[in-house]
HTML snippet that shows the backbone in 3Dmol.js (N, CA, C, O; Angstrom):
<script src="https://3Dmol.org/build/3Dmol-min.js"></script>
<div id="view" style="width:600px;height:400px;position:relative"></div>
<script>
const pdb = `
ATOM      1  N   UNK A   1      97.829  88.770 -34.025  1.00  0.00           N
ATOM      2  CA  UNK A   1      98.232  87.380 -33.920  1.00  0.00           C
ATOM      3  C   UNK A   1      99.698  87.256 -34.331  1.00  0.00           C
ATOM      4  O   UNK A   1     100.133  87.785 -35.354  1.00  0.00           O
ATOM      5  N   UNK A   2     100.408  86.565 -33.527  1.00  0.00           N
ATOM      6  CA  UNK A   2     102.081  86.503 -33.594  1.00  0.00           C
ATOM      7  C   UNK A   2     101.801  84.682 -34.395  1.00  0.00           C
ATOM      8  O   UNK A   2     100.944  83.816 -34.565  1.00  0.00           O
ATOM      9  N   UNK A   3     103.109  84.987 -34.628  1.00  0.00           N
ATOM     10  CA  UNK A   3     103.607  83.620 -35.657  1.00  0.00           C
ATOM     11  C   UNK A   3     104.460  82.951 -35.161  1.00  0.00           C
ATOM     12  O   UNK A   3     105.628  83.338 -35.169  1.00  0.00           O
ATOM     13  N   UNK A   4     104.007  81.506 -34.474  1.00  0.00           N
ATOM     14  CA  UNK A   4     105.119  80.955 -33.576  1.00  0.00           C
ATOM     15  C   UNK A   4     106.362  80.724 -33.856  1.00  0.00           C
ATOM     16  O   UNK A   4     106.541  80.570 -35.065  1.00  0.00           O
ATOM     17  N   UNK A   5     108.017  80.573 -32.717  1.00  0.00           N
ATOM     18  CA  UNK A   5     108.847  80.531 -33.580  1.00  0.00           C
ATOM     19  C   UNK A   5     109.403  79.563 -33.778  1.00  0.00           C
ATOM     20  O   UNK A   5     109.326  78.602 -33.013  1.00  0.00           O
ATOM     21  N   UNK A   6     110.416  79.576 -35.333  1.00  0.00           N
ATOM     22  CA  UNK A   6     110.754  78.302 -36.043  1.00  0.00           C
ATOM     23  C   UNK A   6     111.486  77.408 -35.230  1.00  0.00           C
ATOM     24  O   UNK A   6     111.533  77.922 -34.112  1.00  0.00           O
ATOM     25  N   UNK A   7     112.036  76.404 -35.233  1.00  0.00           N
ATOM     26  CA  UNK A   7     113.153  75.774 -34.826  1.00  0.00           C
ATOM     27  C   UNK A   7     114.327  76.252 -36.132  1.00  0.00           C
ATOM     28  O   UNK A   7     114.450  76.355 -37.352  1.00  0.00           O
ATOM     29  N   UNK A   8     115.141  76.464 -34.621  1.00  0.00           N
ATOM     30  CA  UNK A   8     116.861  76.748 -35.491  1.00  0.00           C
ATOM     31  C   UNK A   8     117.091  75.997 -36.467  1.00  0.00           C
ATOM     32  O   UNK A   8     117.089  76.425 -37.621  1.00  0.00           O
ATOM     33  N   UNK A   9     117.422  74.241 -36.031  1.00  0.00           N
ATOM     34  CA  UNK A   9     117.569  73.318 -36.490  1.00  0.00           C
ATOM     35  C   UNK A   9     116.758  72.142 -36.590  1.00  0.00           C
ATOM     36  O   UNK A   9     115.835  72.083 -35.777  1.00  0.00           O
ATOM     37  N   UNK A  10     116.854  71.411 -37.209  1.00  0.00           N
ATOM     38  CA  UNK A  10     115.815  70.317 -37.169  1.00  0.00           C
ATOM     39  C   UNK A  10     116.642  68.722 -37.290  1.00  0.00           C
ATOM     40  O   UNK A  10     117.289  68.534 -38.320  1.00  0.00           O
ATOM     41  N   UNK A  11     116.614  67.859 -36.476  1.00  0.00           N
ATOM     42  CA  UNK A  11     117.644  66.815 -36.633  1.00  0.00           C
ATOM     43  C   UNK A  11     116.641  65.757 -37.798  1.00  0.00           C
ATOM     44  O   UNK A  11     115.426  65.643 -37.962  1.00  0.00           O
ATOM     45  N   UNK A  12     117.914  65.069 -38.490  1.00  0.00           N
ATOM     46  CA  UNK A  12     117.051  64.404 -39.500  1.00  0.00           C
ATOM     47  C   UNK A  12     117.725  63.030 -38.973  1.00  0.00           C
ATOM     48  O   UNK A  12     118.927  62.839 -38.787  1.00  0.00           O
ATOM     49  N   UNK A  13     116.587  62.059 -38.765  1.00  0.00           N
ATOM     50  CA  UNK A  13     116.991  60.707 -38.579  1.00  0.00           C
ATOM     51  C   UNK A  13     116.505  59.564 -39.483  1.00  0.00           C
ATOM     52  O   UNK A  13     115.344  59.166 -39.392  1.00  0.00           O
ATOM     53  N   UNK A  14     117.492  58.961 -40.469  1.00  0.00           N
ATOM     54  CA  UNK A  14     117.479  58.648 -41.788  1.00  0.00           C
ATOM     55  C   UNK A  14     117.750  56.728 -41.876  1.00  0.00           C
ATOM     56  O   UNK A  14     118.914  56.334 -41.945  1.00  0.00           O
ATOM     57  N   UNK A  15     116.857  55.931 -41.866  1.00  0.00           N
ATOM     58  CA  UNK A  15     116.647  54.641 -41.271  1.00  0.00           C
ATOM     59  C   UNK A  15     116.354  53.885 -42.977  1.00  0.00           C
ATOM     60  O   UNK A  15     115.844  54.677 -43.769  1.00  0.00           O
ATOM     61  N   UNK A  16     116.572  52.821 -43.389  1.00  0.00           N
ATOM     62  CA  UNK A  16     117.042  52.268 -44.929  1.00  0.00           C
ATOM     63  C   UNK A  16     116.608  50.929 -44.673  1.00  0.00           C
ATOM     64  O   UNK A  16     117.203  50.419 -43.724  1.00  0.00           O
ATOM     65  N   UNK A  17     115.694  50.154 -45.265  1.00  0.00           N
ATOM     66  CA  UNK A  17     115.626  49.042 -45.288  1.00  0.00           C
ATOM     67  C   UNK A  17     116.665  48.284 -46.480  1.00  0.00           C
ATOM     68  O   UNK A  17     116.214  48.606 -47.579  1.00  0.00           O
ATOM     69  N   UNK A  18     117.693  47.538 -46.621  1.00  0.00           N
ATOM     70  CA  UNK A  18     118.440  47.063 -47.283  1.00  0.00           C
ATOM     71  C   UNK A  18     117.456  45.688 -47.762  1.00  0.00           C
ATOM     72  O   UNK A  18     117.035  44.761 -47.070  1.00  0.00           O
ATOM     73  N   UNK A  19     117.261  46.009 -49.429  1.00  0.00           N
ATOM     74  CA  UNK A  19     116.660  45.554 -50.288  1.00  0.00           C
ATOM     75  C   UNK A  19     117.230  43.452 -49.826  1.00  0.00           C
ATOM     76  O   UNK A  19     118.394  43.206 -49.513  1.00  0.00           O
ATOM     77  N   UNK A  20     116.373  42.555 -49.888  1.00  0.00           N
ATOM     78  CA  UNK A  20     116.589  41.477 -49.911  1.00  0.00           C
ATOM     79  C   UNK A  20     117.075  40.869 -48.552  1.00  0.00           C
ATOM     80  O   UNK A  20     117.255  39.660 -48.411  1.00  0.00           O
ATOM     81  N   UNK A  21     117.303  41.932 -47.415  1.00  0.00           N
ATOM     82  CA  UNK A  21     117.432  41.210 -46.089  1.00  0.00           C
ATOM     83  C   UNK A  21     116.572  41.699 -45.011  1.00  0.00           C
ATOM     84  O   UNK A  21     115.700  42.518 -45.299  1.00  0.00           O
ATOM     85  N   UNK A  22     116.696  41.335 -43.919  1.00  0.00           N
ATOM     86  CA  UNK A  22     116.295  41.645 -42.790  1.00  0.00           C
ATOM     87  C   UNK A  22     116.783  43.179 -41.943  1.00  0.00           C
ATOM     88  O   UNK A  22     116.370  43.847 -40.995  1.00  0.00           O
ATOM     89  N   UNK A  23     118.191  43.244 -43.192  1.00  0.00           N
ATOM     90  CA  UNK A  23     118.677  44.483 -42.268  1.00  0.00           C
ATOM     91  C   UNK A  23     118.585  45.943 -42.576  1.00  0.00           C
ATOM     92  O   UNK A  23     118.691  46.363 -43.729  1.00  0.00           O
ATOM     93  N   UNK A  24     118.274  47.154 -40.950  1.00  0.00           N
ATOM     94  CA  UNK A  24     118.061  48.419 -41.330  1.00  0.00           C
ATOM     95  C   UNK A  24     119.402  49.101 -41.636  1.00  0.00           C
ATOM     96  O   UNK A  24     120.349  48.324 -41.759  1.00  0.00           O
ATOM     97  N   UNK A  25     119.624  50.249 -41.763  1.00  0.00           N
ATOM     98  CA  UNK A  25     120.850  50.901 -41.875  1.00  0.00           C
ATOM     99  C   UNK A  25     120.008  52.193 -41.773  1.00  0.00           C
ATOM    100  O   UNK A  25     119.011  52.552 -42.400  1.00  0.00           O
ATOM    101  N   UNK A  26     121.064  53.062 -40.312  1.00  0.00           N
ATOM    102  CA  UNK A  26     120.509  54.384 -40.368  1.00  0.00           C
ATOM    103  C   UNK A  26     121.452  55.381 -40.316  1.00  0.00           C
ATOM    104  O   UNK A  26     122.617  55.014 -40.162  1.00  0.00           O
ATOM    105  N   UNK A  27     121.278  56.273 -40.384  1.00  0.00           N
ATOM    106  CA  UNK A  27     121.877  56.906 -40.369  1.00  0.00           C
ATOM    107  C   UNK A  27     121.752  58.461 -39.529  1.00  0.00           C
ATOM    108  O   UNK A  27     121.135  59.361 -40.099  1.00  0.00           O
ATOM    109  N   UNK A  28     122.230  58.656 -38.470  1.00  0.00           N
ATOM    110  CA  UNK A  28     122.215  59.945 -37.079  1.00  0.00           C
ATOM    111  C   UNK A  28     122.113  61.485 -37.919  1.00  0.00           C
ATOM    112  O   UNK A  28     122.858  61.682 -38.878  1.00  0.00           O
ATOM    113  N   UNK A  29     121.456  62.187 -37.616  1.00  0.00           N
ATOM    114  CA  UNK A  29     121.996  63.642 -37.853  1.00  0.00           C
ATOM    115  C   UNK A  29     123.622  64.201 -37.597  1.00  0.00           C
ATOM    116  O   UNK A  29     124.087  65.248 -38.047  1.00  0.00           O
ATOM    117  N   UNK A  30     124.097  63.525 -37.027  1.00  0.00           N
ATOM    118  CA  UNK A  30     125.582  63.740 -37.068  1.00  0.00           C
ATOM    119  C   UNK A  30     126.577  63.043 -37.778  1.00  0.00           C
ATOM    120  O   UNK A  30     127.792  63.094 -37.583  1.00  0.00           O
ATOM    121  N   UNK A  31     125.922  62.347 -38.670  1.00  0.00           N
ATOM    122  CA  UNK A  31     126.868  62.037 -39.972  1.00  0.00           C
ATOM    123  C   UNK A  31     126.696  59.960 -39.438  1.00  0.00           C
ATOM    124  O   UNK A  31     126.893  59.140 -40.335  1.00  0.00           O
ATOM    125  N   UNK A  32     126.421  59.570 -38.323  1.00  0.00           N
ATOM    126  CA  UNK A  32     126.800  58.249 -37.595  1.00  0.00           C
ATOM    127  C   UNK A  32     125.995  57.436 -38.547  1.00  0.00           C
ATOM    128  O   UNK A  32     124.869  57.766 -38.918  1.00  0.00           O
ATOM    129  N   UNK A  33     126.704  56.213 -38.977  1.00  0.00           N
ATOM    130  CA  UNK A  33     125.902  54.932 -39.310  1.00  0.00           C
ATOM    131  C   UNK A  33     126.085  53.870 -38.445  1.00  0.00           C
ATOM    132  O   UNK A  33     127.007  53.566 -37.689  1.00  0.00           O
ATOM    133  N   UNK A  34     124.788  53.258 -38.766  1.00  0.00           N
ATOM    134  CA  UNK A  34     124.549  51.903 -37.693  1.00  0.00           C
ATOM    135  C   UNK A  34     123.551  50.781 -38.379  1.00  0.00           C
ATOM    136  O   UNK A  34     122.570  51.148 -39.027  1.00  0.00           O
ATOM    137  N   UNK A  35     123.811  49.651 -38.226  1.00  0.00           N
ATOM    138  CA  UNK A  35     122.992  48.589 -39.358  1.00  0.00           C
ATOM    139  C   UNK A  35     122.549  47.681 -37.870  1.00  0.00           C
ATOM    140  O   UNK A  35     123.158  47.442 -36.828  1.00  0.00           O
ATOM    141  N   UNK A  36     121.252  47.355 -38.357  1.00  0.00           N
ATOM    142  CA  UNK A  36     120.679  46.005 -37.175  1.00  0.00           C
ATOM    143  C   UNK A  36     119.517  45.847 -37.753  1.00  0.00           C
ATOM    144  O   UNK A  36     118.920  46.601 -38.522  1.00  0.00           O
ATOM    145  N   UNK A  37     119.193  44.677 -37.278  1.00  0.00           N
ATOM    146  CA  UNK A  37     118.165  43.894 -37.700  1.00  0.00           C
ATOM    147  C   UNK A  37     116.676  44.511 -36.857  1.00  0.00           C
ATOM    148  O   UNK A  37     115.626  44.814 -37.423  1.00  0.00           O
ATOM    149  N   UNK A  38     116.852  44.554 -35.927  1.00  0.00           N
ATOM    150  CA  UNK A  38     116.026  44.722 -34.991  1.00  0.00           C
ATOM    151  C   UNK A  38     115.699  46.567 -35.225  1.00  0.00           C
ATOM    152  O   UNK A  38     116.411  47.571 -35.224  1.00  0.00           O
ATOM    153  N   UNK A  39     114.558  46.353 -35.368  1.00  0.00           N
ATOM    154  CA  UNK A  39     113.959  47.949 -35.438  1.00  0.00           C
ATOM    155  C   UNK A  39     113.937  48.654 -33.807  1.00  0.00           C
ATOM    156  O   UNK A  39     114.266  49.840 -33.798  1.00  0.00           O
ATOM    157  N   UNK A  40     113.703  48.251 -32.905  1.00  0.00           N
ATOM    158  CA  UNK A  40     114.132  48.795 -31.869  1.00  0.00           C
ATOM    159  C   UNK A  40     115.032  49.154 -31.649  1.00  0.00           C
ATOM    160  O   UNK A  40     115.215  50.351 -31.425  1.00  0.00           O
ATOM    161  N   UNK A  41     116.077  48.158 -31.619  1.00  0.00           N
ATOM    162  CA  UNK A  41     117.851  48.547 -31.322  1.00  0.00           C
ATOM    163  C   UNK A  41     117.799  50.061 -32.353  1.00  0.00           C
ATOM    164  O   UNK A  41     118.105  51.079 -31.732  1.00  0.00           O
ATOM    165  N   UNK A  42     117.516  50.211 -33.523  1.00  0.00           N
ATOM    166  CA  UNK A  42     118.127  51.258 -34.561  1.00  0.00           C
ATOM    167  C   UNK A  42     117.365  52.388 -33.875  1.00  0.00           C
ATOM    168  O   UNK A  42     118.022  53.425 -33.966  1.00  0.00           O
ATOM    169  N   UNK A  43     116.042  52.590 -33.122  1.00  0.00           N
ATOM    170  CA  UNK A  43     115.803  53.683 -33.084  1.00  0.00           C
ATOM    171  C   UNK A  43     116.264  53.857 -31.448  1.00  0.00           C
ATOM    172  O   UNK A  43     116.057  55.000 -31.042  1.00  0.00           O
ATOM    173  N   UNK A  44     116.702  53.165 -30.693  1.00  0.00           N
ATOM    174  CA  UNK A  44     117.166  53.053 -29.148  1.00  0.00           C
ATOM    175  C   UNK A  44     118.619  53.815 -29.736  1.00  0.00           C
ATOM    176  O   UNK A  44     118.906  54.815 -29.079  1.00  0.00           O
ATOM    177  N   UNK A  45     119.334  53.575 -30.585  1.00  0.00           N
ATOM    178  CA  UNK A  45     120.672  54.187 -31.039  1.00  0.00           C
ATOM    179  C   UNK A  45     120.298  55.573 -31.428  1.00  0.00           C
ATOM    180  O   UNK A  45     120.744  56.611 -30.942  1.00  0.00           O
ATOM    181  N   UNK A  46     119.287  55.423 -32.511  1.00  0.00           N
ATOM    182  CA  UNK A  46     118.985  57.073 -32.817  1.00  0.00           C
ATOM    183  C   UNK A  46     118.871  57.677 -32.284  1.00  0.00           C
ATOM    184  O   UNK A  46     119.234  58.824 -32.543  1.00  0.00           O
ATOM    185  N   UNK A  47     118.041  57.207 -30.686  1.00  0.00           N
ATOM    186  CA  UNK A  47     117.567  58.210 -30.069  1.00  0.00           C
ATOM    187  C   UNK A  47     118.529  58.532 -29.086  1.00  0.00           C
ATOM    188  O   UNK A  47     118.424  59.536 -28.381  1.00  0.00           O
ATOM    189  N   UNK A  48     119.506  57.687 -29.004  1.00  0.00           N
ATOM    190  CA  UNK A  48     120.578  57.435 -27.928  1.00  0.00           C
ATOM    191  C   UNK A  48     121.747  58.728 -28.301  1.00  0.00           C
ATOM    192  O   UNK A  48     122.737  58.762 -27.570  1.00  0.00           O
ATOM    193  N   UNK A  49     121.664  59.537 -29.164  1.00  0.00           N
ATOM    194  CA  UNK A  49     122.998  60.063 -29.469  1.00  0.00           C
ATOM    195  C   UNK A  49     123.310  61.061 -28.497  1.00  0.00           C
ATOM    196  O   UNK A  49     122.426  61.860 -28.190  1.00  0.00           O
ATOM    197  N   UNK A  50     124.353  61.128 -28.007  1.00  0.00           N
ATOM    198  CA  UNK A  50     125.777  61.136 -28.564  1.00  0.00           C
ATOM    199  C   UNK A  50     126.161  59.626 -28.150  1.00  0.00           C
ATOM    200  O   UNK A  50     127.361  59.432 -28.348  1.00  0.00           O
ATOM    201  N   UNK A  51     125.844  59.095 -27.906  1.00  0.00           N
ATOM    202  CA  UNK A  51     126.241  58.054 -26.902  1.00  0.00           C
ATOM    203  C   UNK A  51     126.063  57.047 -28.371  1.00  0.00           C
ATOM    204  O   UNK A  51     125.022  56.984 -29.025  1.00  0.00           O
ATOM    205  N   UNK A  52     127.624  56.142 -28.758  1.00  0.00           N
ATOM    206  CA  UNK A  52     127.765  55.383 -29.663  1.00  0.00           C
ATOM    207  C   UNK A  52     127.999  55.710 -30.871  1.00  0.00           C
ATOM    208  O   UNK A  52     128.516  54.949 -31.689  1.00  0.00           O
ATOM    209  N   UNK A  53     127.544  57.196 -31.161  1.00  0.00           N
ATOM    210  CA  UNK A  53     127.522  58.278 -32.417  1.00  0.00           C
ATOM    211  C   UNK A  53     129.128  58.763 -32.706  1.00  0.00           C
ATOM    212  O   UNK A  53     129.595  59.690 -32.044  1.00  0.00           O
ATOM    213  N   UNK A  54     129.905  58.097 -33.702  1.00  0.00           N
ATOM    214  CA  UNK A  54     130.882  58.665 -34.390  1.00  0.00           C
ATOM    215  C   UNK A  54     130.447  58.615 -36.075  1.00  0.00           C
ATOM    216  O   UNK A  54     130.047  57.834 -36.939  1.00  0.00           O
ATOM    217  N   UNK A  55     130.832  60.025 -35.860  1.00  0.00           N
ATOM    218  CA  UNK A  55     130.761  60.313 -37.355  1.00  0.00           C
ATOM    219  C   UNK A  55     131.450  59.824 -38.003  1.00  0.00           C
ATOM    220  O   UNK A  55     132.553  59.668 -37.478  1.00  0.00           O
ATOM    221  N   UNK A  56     131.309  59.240 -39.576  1.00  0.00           N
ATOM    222  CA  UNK A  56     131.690  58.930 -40.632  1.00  0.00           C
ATOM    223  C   UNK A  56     132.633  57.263 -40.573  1.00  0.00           C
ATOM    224  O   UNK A  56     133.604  56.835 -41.197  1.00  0.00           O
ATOM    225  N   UNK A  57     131.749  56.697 -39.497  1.00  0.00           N
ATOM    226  CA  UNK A  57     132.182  55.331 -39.023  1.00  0.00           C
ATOM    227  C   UNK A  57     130.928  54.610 -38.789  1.00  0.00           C
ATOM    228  O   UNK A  57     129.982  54.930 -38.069  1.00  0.00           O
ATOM    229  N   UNK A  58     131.131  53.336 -39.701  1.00  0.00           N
ATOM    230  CA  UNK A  58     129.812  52.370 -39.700  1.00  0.00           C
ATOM    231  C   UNK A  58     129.890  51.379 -38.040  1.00  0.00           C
ATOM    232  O   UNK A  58     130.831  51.220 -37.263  1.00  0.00           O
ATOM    233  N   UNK A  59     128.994  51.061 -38.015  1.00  0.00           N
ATOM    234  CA  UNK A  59     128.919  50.212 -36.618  1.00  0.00           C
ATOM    235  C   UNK A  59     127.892  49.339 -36.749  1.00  0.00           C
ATOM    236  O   UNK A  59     127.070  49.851 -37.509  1.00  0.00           O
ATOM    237  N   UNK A  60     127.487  48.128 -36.333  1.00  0.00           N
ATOM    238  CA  UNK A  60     126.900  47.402 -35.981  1.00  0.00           C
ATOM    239  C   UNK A  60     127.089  45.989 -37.241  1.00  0.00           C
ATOM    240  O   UNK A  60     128.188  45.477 -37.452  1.00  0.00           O
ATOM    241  N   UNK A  61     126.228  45.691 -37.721  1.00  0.00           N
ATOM    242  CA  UNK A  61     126.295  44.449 -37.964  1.00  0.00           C
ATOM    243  C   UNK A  61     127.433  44.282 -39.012  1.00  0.00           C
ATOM    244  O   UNK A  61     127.508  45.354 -39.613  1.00  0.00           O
ATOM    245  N   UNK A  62     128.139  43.603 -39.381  1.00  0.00           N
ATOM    246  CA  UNK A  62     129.013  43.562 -39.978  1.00  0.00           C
ATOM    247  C   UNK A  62     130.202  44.357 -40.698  1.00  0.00           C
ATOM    248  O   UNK A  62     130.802  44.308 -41.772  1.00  0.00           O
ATOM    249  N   UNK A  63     130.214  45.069 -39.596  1.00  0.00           N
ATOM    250  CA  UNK A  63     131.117  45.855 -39.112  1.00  0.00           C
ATOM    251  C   UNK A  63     131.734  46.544 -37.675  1.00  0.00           C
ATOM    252  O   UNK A  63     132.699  47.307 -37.721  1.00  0.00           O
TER     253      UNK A  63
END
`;
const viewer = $3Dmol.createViewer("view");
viewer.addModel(pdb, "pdb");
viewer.setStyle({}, {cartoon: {color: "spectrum"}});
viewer.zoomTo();
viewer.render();
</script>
């Protein structure tokens, strides 16, 4: 019996409910942040990358 193989990498997609509002904040495996209210929009972005994804630059709601 063989031992299936690992993944190289594994992307981590890192989503924050901000205590006292409505809003998420996530954050891409490539360093990208993005804030919205709407739980769809945040994972339509997550799943969206590269597309909108700059690293170490916030985007969306109030900003």
């Amino acid at each position: 019996m063989t031992t299936p193989p690992r993944l190289a990498t594994r992307e981590i997609y890192r989503i924050d409910w901000i205590p006292g509002t409505d809003v998420l904040h996530g954050t891409c495996h490539c360093g990208a942040e993005h804030s919205a209210q709407d739980p769809i929009e945040m994972w339509e972005w997550m799943l969206g990358h590269p597309e909108g994804h700059r690293p170490q630059e916030s985007r969306g709601l109030g900003s």
